[in-house]
N, C-alpha and C positions, 0 to 999 in steps of 0.2 A: 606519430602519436607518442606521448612521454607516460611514462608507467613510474610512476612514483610512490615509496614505500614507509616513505614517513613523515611524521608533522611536520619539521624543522624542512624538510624536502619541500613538504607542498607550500609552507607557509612561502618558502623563498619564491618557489617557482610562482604562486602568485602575485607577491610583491613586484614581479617582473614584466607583469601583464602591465601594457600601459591604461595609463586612467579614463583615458578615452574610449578604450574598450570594453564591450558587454559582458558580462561574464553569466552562462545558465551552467545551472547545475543540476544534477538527479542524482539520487543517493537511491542504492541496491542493494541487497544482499547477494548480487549475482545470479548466475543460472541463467544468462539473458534471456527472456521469448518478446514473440514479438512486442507485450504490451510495453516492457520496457523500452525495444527501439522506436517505439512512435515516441515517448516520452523524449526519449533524445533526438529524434528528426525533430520537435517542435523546438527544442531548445537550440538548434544549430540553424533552423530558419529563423527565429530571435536573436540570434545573440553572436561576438564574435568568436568567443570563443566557449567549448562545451568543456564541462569536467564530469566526470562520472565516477561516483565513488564504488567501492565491491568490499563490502565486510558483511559477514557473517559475522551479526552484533549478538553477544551470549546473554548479555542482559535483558535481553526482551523474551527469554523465553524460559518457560516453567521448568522446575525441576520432573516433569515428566512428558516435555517435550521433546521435540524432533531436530534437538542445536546439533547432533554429532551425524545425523544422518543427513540433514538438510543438503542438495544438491549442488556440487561443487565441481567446477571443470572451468579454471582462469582459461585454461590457453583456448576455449573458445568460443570465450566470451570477451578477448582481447580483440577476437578475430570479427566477431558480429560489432561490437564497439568500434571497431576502425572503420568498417562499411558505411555504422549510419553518422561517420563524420564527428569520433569524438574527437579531441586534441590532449587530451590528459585522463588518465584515470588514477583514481589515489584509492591504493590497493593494503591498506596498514594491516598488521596485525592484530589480535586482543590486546598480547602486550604494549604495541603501540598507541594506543587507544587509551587503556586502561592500568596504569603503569602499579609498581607497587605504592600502598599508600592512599590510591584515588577513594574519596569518599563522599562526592558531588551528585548528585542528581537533578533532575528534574522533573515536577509531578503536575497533572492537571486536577483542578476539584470539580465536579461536576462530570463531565465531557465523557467520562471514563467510567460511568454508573451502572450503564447497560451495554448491549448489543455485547459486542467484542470484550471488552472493559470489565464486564460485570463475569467473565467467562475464562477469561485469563489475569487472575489479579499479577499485579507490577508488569506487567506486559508493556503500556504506555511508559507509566516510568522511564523505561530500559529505551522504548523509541522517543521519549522526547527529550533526553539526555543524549543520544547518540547523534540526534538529527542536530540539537543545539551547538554541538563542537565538531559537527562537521561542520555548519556554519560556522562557524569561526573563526574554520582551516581554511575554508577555500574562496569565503568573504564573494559570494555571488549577487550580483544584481536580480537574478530570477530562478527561480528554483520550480521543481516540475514534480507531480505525484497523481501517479494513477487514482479513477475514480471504485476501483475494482475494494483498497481499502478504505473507503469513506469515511469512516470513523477516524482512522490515522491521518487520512487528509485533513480531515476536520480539524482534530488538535493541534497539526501541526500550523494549520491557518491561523489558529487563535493564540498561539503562542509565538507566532511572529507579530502578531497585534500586539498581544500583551506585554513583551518587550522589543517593543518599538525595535524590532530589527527593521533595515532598510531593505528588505528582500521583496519584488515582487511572486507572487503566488499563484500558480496555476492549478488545476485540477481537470487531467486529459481523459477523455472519455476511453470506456472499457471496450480490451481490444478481443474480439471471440474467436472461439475458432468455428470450423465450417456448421457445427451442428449446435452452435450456439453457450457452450462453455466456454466461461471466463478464464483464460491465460491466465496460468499461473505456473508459477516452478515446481509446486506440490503436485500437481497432476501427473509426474512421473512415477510419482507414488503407486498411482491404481492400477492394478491387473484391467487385464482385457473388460471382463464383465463388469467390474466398477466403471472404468472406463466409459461402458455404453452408456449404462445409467446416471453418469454424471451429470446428465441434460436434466435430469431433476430440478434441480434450482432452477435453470433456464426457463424450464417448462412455466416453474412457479411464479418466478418472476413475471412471465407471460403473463399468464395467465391474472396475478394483479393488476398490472396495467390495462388489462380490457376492462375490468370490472373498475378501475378508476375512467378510462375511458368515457363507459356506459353510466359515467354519473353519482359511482358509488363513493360513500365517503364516511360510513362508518367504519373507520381502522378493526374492528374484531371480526368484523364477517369477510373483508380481504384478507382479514390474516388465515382463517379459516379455510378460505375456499384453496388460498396456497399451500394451507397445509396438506391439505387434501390431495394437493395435486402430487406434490413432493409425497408424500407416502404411497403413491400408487406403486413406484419405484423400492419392489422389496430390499432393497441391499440403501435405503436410503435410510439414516437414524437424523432424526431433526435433534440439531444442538438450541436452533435458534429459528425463529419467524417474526419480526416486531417490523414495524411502521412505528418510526420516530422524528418529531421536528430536526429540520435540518441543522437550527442553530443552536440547541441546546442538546440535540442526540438523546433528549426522553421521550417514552413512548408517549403516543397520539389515542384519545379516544375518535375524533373527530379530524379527516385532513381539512386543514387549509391553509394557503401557502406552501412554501416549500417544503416537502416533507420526503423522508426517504421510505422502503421495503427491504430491510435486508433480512439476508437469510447465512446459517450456517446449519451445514450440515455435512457430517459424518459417513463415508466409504471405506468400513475396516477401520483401520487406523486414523484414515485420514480425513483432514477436517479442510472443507472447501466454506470459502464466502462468495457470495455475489450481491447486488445490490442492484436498484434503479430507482433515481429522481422524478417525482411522483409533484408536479405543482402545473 
């Protein structure tokens, strides 16, 4: 496996890939858990060769966010990335990234209104300008993103439509752990007792899809009864509860068709999302 640390690096090293080979890519922030190695077992069953990128991108995060604490440990996450069969990881710095002088971005209208978007302003920005020049850098045939940030999957689908990159698009379903919270890196976060309580969302989530299930399809009374559930949970503060179409990410009075549940919510400090596809 080639651990590579800068653009003019990765650009060469992929110039080198012959043309006849697939090329998948998954871009991280690190911290691996499992949901990111299923992301890359898919892309290494695809493809010939996998690249995985690891930056902690600072643009995407508020000025009273979690950028300096966010969880960090390369060497083992080198070590899980070799197992599930990457062959490059491009590992740059902010400097490298974001040199003196950079003054580019990239913005979605629309996409970015609610849910997530409406909760952390420039947040997208920062991720759809990072994901933009990683494509780029490492010019993939298929590119892989958990369904856990749906909203970021979202944008990032529609901004390879909307500039006709050649990329195909995946979006891998959410990987849990045994009592049903959604993997993620921030869950190192939580003390014991958060911890327990973090099934909240789970619960809630649950608990939507029965009542979609059972035929329900007024969006405010599923939004309700999840709220419900999720505040039964005292250590749980709801950031967020919406039912929104899937393809424009605005809320739903009424489901039909694709439409998603997602939820944020707050343990102490820290701020969990989960989500399920609701059509």
């Amino acid at each position: 496996m080639l651990i590579v640390k800068t653009v003019y690096e990765m650009k060469m090293t992929r110039s080198k890939i012959q043309t006849n080979k697939r090329v998948g890519f998954v871009p991280t922030m690190g911290y691996l858990h499992e949901g990111h190695l299923s992301l890359l077992k898919k892309a290494r069953e695809e493809n010939d060769v996998v690249i995985l990128s690891i930056f902690v991108n600072p643009i995407q995060f508020g000025p009273n966010e979690d950028l300096d604490r966010y969880p960090r440990d390369f060497e083992r996450d080198e070590k899980l990335a070799q197992e599930a069969g990457t062959d490059i990881i491009f590992y740059p710095t902010s400097e490298e990234m974001y040199p003196e002088g950079y003054s580019s971005y990239v913005i979605t209208e629309g996409l970015d209104r609610h849910l997530c978007g409406a909760k952390r302003p420039g947040h997208f920005k920062g991720v759809m300008t990072v994901v933009l020049k990683l494509f780029n850098i490492t010019k993939p045939h298929s590119t892989y993103f958990g369904q856990k940030d749906i909203q970021q999957a979202r944008i990032i689908e529609q901004m390879i439509k909307d500039f006709n990159l050649d990329i195909n698009f995946h979006i891998c379903p959410i990987v849990r752990e045994e009592d049903g919270l959604a993997m993620s890196s921030r869950n190192t976060y939580l003390s014991p007792e958060e911890r327990k309580q973090a099934i909240a969302l789970f619960k809630g989530i649950k608990r939507g899809e029965e009542l979609y299930k059972n035929g329900e399809r007024d969006a405010e009374k599923i939004k309700k009864e999840v709220e419900k559930v999720v505040k039964s949970f005292n250590l749980a503060k709801i950031d967020y509860v919406d039912i929104v179409d899937y393809s424009t990410m605005s809320p739903l009075k009424k489901l039909g068709g694709k439409s998603v549940l997602a939820l944020a919510v707050y343990f102490g400090k820290t701020r969990l999302i989960d989500n399920t596809i609701l059509e």
